[in-house]
SETITI-156198 format. One record per atom (N, C-alpha, C, CB): residue number from 0; residue in one letter; atom name; z, y, x. Coordinates in steps of 0.001 Angstrom, whole numbers, plus 500000, padded with zeros to 6 digits. Atoms other than C-alpha are relative to their C-alpha. Glycine has a CB too. Layout:
N
@num=NUM&residu=a&atome=CA&w=Z&v=Y&u=X $
...
***
This chain:
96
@num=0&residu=x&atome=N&w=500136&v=500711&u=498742 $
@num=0&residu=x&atome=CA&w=914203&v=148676&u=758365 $
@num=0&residu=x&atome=C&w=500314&v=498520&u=499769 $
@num=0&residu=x&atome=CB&w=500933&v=500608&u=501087 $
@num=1&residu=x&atome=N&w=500062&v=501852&u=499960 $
@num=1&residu=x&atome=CA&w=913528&v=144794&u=758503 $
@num=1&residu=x&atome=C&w=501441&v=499601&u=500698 $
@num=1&residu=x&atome=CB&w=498440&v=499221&u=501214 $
@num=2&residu=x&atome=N&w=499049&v=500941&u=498887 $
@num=2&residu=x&atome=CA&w=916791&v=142631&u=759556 $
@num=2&residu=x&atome=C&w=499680&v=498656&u=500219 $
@num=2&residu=x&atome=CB&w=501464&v=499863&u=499594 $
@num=3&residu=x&atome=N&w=500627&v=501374&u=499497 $
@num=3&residu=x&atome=CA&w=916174&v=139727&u=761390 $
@num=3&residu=x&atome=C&w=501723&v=499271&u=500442 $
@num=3&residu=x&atome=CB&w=498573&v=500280&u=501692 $
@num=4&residu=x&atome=N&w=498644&v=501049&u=499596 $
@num=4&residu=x&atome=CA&w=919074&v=136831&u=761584 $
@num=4&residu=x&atome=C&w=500178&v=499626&u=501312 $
@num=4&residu=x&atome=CB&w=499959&v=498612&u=499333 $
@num=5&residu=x&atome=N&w=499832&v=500509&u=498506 $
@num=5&residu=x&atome=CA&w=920433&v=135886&u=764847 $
@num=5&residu=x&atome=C&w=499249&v=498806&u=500518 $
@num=5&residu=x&atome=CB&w=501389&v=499652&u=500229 $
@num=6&residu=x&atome=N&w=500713&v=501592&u=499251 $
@num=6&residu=x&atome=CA&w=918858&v=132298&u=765038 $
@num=6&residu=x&atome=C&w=498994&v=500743&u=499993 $
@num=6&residu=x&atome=CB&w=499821&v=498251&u=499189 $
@num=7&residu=x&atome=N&w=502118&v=499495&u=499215 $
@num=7&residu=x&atome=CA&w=915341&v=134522&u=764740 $
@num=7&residu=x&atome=C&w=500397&v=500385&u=501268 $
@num=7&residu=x&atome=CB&w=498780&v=501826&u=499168 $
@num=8&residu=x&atome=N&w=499719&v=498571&u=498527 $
@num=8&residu=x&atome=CA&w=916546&v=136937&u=767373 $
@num=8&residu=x&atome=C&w=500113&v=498574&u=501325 $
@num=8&residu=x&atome=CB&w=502425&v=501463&u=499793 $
@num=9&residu=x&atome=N&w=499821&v=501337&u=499163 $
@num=9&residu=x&atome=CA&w=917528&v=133617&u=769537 $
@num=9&residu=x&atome=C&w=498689&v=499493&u=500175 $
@num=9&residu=x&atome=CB&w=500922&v=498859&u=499306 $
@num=10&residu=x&atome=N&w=501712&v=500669&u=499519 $
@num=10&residu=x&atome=CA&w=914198&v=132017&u=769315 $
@num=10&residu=x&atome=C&w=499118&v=500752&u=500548 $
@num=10&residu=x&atome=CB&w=499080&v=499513&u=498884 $
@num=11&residu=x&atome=N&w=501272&v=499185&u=498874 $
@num=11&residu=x&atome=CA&w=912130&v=134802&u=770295 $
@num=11&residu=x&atome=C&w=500511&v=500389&u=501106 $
@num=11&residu=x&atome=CB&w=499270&v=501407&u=499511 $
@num=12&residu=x&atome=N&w=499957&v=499864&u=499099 $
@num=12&residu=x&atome=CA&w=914253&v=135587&u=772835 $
@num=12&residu=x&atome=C&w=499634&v=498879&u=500857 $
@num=12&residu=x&atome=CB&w=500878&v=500468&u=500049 $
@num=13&residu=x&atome=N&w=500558&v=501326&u=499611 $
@num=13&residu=x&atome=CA&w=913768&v=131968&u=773955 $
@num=13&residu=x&atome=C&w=499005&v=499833&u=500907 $
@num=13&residu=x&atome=CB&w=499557&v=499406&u=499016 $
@num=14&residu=x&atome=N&w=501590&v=499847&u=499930 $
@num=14&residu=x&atome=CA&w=910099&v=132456&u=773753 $
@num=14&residu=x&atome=C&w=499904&v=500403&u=501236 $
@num=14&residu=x&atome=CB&w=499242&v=501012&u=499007 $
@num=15&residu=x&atome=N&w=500210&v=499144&u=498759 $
@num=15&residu=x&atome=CA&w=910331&v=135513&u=776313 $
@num=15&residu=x&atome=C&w=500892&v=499538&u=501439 $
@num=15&residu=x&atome=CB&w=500451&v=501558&u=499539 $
@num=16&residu=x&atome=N&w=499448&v=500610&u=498901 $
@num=16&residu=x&atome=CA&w=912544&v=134323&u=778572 $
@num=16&residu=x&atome=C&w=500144&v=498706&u=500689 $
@num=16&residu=x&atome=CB&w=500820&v=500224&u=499887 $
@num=17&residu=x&atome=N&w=499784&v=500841&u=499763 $
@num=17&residu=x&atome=CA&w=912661&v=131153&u=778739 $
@num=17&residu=x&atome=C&w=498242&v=499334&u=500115 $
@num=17&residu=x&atome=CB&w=501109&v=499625&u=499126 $
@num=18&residu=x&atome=N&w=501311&v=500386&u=500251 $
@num=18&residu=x&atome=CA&w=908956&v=130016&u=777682 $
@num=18&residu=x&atome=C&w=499048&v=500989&u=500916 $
@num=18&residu=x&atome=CB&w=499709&v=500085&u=498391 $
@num=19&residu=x&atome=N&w=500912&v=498747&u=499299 $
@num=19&residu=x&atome=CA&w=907581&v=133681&u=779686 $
@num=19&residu=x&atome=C&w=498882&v=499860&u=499295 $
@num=19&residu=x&atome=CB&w=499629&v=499957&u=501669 $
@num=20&residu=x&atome=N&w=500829&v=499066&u=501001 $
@num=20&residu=x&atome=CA&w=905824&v=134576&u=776383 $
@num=20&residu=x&atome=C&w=499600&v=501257&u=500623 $
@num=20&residu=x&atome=CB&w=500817&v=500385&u=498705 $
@num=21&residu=x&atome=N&w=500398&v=498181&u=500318 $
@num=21&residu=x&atome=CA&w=903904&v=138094&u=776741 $
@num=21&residu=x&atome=C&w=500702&v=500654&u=498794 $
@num=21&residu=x&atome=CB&w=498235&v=500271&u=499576 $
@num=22&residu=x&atome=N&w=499306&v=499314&u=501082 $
@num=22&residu=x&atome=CA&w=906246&v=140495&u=774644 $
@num=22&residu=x&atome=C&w=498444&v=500430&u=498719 $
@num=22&residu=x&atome=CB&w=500995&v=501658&u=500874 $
@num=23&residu=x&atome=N&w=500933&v=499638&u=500778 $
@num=23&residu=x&atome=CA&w=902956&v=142090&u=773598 $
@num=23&residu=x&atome=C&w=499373&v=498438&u=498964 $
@num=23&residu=x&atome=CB&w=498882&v=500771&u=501099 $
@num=24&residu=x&atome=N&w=500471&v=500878&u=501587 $
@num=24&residu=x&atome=CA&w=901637&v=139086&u=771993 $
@num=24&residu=x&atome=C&w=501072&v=499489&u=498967 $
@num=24&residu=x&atome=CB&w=499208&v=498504&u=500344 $
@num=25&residu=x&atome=N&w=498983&v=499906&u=501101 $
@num=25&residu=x&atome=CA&w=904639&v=138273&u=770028 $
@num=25&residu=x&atome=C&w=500147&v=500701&u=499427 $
@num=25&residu=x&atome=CB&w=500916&v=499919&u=500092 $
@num=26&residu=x&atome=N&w=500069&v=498572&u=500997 $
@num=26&residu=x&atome=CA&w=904704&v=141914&u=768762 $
@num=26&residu=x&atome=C&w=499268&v=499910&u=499187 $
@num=26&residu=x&atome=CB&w=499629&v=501254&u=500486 $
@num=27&residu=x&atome=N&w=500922&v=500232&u=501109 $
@num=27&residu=x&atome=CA&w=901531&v=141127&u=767592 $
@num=27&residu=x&atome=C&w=499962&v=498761&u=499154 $
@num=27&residu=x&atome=CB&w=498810&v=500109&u=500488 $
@num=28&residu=x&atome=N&w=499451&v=501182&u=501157 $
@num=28&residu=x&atome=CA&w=902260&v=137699&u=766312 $
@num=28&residu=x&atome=C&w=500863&v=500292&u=498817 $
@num=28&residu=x&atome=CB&w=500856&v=498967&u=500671 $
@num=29&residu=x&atome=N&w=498702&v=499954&u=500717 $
@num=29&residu=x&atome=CA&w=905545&v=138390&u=764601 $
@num=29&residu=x&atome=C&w=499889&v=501396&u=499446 $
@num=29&residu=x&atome=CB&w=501367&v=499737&u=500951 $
@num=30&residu=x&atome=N&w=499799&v=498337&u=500593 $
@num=30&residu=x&atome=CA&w=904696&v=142312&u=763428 $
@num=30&residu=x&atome=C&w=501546&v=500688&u=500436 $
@num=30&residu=x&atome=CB&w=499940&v=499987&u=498010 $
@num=31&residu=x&atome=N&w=498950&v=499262&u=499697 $
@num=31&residu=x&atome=CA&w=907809&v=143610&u=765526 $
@num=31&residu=x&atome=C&w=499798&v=500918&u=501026 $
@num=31&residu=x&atome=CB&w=500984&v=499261&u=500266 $
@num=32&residu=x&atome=N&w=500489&v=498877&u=499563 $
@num=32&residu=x&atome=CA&w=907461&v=146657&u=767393 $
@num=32&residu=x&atome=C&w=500376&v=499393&u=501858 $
@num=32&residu=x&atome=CB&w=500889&v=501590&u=499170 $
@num=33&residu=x&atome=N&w=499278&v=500403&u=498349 $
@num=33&residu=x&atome=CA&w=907692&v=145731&u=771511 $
@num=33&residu=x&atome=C&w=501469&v=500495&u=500400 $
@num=33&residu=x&atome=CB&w=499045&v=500749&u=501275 $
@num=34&residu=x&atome=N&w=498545&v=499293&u=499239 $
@num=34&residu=x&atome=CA&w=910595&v=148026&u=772250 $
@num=34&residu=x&atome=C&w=501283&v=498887&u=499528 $
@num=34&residu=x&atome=CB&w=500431&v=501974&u=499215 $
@num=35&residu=x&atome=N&w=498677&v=501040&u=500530 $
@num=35&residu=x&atome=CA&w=912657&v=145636&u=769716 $
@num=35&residu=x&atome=C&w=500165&v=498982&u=500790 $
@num=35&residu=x&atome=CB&w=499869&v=499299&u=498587 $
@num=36&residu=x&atome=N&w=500017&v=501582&u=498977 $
@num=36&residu=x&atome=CA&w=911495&v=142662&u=771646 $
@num=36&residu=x&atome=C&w=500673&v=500192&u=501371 $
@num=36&residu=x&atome=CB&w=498249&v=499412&u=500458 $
@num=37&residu=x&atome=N&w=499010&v=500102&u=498376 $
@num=37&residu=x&atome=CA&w=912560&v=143993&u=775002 $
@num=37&residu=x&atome=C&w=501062&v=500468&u=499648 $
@num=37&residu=x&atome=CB&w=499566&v=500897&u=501445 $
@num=38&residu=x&atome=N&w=498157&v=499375&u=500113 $
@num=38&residu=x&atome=CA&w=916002&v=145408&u=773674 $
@num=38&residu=x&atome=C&w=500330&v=498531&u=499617 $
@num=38&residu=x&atome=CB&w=500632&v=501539&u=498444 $
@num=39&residu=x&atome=N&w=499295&v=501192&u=499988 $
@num=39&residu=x&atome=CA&w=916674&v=142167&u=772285 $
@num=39&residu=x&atome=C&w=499883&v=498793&u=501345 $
@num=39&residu=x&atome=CB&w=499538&v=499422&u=498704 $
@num=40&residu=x&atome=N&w=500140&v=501171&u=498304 $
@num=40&residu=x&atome=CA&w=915214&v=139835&u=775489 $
@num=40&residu=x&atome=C&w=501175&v=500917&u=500923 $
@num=40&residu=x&atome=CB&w=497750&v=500075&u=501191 $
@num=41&residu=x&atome=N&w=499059&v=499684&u=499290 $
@num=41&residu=x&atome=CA&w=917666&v=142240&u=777408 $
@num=41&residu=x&atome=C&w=501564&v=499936&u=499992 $
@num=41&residu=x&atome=CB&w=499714&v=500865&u=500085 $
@num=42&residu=x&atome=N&w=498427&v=499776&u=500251 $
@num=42&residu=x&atome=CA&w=920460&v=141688&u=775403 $
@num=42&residu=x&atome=C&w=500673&v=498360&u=500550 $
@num=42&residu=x&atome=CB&w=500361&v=500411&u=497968 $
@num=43&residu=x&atome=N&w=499613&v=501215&u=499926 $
@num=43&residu=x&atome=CA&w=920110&v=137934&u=775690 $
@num=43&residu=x&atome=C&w=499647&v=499308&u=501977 $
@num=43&residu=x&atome=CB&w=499041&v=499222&u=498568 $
@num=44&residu=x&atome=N&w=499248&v=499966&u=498555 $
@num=44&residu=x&atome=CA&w=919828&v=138255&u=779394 $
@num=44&residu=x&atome=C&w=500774&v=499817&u=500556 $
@num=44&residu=x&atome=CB&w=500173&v=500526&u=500425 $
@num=45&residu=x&atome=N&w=498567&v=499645&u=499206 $
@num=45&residu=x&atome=CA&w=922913&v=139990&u=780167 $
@num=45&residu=x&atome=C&w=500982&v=499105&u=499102 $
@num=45&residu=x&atome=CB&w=500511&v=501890&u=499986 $
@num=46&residu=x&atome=N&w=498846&v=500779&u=501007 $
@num=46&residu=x&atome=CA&w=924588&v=137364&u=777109 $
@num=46&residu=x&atome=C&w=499585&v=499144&u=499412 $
@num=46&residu=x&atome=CB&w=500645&v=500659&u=498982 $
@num=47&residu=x&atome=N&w=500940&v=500731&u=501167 $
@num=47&residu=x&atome=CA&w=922566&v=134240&u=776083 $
@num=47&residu=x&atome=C&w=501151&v=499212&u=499030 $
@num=47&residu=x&atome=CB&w=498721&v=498698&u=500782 $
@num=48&residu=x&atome=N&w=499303&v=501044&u=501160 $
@num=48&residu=x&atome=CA&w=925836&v=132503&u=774613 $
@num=48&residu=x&atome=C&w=500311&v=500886&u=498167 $
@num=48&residu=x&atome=CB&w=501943&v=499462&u=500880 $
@num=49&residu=x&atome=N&w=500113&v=499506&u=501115 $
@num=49&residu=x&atome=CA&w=926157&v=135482&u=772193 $
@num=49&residu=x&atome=C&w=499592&v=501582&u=500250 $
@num=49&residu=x&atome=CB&w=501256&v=499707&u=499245 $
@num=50&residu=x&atome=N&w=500682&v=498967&u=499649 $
@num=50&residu=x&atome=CA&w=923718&v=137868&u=772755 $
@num=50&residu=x&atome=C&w=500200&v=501340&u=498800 $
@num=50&residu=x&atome=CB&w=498509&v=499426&u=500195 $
@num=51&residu=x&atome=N&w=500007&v=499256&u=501151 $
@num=51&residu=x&atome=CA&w=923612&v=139697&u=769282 $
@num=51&residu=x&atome=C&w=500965&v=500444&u=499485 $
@num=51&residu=x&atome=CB&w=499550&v=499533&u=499205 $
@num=52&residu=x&atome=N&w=498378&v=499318&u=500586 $
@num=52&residu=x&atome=CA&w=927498&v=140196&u=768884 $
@num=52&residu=x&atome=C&w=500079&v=501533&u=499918 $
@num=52&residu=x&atome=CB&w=501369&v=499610&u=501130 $
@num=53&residu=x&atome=N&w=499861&v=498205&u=500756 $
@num=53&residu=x&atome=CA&w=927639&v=144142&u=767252 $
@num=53&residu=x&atome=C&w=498863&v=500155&u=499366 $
@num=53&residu=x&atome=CB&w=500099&v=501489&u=501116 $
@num=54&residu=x&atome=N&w=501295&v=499544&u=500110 $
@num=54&residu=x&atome=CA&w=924262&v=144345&u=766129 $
@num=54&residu=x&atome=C&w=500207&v=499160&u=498135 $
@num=54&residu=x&atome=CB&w=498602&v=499291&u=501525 $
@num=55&residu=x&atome=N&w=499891&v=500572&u=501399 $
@num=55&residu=x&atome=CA&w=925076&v=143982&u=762293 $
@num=55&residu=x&atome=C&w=500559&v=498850&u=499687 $
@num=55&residu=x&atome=CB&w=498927&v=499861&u=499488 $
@num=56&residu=x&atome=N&w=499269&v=501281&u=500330 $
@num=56&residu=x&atome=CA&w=926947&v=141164&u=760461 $
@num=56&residu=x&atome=C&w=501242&v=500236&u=500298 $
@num=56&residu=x&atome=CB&w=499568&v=498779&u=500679 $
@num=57&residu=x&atome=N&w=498664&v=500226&u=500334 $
@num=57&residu=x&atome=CA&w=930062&v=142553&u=761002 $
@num=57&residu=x&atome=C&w=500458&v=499353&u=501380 $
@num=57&residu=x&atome=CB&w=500203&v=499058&u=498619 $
@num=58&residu=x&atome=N&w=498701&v=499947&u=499008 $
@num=58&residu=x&atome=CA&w=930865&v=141176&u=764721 $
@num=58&residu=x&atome=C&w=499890&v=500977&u=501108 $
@num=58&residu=x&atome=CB&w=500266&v=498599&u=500707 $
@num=59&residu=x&atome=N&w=499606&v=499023&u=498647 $
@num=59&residu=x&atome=CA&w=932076&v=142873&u=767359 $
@num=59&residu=x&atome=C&w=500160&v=499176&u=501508 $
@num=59&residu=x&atome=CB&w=501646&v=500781&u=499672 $
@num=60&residu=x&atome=N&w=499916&v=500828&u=499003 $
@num=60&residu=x&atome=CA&w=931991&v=142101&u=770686 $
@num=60&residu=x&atome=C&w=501576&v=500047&u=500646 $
@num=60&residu=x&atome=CB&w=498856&v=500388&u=500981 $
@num=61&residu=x&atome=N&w=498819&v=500020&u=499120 $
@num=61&residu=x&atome=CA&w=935654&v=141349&u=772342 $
@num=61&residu=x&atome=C&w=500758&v=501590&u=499864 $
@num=61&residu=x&atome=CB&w=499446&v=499611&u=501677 $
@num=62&residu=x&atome=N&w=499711&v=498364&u=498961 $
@num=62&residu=x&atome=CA&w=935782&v=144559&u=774428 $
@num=62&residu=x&atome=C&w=499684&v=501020&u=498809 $
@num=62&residu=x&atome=CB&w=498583&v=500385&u=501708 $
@num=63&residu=x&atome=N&w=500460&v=498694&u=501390 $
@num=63&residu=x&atome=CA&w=934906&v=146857&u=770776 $
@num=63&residu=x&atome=C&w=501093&v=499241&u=499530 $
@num=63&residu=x&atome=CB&w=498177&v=500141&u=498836 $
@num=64&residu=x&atome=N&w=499175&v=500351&u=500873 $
@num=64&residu=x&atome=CA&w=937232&v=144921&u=769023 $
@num=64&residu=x&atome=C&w=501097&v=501170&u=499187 $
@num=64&residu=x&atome=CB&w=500637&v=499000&u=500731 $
@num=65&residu=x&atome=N&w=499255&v=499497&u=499692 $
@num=65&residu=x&atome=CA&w=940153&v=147079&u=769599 $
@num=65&residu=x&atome=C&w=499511&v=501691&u=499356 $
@num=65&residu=x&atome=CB&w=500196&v=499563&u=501401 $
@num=66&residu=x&atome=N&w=500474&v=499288&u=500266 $
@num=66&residu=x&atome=CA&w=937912&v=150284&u=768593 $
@num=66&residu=x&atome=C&w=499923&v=500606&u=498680 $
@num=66&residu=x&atome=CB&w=499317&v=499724&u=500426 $
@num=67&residu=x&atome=N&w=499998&v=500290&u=501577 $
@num=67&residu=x&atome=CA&w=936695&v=149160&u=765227 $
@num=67&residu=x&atome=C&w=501580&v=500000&u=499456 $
@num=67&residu=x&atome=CB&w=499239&v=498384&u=499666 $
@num=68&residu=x&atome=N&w=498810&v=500115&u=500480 $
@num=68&residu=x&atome=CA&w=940208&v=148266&u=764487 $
@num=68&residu=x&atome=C&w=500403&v=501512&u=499983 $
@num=68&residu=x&atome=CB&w=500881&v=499016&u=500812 $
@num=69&residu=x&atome=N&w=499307&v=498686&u=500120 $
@num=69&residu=x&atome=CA&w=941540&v=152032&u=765306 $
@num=69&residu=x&atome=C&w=498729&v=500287&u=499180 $
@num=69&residu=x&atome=CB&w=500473&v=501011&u=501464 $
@num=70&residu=x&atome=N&w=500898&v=499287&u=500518 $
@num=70&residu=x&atome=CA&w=938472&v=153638&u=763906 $
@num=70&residu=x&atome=C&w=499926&v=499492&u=498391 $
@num=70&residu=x&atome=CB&w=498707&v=499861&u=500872 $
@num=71&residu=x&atome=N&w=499871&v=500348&u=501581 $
@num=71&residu=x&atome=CA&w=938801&v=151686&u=760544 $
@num=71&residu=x&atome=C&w=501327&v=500765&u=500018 $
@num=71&residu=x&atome=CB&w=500057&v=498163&u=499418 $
@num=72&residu=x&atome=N&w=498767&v=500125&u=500061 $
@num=72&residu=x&atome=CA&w=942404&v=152255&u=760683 $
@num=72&residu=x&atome=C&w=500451&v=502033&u=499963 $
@num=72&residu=x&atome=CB&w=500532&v=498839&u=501479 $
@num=73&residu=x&atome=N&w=499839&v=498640&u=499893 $
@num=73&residu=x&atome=CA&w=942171&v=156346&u=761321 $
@num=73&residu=x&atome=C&w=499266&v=500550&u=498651 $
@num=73&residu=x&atome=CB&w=499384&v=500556&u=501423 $
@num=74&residu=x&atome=N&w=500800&v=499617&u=500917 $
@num=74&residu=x&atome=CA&w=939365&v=156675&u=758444 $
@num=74&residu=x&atome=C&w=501022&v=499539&u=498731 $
@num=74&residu=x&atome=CB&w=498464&v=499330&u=500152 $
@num=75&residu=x&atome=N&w=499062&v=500133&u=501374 $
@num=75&residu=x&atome=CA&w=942159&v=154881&u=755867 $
@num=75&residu=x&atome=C&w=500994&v=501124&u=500082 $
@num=75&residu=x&atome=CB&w=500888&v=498476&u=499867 $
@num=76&residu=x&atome=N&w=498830&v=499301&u=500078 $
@num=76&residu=x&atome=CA&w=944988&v=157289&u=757115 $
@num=76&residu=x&atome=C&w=499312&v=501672&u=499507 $
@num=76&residu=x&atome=CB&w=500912&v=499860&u=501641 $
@num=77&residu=x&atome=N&w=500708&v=498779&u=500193 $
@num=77&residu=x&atome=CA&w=942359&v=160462&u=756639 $
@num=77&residu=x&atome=C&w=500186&v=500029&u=498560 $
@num=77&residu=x&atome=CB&w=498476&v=500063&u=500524 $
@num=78&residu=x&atome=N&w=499993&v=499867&u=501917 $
@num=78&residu=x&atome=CA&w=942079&v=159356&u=752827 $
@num=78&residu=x&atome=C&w=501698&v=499752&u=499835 $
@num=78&residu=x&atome=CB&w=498797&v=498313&u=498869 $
@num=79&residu=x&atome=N&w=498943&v=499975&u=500770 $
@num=79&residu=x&atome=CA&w=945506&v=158844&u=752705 $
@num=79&residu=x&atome=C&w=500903&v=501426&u=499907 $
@num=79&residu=x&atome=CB&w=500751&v=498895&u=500477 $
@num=80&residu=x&atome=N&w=500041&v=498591&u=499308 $
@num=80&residu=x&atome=CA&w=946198&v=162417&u=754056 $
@num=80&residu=x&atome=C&w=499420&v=500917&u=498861 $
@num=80&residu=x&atome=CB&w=498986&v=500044&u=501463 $
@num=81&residu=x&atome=N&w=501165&v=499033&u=501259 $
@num=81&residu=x&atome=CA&w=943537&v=163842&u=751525 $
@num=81&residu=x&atome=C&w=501027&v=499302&u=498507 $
@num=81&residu=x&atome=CB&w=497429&v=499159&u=499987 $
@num=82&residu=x&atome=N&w=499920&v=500410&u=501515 $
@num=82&residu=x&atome=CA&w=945260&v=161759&u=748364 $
@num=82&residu=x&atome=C&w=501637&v=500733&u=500112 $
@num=82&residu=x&atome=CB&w=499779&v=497921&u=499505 $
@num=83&residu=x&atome=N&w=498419&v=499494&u=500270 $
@num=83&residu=x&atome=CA&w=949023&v=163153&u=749700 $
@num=83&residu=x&atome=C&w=499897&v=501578&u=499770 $
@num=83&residu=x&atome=CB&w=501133&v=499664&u=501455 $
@num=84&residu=x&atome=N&w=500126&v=498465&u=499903 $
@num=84&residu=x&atome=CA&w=947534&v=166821&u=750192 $
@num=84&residu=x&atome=C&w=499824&v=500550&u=498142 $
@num=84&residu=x&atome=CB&w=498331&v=500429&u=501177 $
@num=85&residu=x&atome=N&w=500455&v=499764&u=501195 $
@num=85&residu=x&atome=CA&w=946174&v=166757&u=746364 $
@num=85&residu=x&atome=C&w=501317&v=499293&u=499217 $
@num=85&residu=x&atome=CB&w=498430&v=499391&u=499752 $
@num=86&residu=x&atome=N&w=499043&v=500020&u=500685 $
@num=86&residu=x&atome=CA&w=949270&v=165072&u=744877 $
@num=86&residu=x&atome=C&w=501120&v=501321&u=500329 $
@num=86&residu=x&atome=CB&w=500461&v=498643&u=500182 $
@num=87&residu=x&atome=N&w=499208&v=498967&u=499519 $
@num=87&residu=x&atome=CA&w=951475&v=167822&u=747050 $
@num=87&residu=x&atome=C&w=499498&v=501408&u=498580 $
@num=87&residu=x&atome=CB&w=499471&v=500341&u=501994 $
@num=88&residu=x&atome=N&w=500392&v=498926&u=500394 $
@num=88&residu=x&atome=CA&w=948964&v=170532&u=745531 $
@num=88&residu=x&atome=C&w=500480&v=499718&u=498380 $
@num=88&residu=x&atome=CB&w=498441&v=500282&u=500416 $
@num=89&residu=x&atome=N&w=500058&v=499862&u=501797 $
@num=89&residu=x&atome=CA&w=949612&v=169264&u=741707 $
@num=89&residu=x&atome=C&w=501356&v=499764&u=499864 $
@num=89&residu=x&atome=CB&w=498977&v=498783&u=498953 $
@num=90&residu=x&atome=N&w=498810&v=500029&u=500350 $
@num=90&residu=x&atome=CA&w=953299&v=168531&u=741962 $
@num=90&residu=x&atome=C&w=500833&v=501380&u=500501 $
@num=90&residu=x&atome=CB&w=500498&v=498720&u=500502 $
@num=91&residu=x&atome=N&w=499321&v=498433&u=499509 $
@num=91&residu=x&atome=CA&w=953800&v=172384&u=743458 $
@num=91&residu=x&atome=C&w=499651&v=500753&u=498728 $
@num=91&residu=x&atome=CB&w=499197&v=500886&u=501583 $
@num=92&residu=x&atome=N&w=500528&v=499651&u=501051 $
@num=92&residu=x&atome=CA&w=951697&v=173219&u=740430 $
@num=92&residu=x&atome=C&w=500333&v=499820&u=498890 $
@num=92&residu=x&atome=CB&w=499184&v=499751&u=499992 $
@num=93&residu=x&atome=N&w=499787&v=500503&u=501155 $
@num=93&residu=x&atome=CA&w=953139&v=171762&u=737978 $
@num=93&residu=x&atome=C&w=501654&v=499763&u=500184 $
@num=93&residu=x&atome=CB&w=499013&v=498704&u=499700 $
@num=94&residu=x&atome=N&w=498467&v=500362&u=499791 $
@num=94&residu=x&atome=CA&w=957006&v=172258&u=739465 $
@num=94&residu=x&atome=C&w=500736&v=500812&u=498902 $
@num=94&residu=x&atome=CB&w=500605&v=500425&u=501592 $
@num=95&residu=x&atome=N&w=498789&v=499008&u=500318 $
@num=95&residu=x&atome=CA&w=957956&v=175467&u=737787 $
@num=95&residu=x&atome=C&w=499883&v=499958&u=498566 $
@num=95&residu=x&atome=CB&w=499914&v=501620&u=500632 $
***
């Protein structure tokens, strides 16, 4: 799947909203499928100062912040869980 950088994603939304481009001809200009075009023109709707925040690159928006943080933070304690269960199992194994 193609990624497209935020300043693209910004300009075509631009286009559609601001310029009232036809999605369809940009689809066909730019080879991007319509549905992308209206998910992104909708995103930059409801958020033109930072429309694209979660959508790859690593940010998060605000209100997820808090999420990511536990959800990273539960996936390290799982492996740490799995590396204490397998030292437990080889130092019971190797007690007597």
């Amino acid at each position: 799947m193609k990624q497209y950088d935020t300043a693209f994603k910004r300009e075509v939304c631009k286009r559609i909203v601001e310029d009232g481009e036809k999605v369809s001809a940009l689809s066909e200009e730019l080879g991007i499928h319509e549905n992308t075009l209206y998910k992104w023109s909708s995103r930059y709707r409801k958020n033109s100062d930072k429309p694209f925040v979660g959508s790859g690159g690593g940010h998060v928006l605000p209100e997820n912040e808090e999420m990511v943080k536990l959800r990273r933070e539960i996936k390290d304690l799982r492996e740490e869980n799995e590396i204490l269960k397998k030292a437990a199992a080889y130092f019971a194994k190797h007690q007597k």
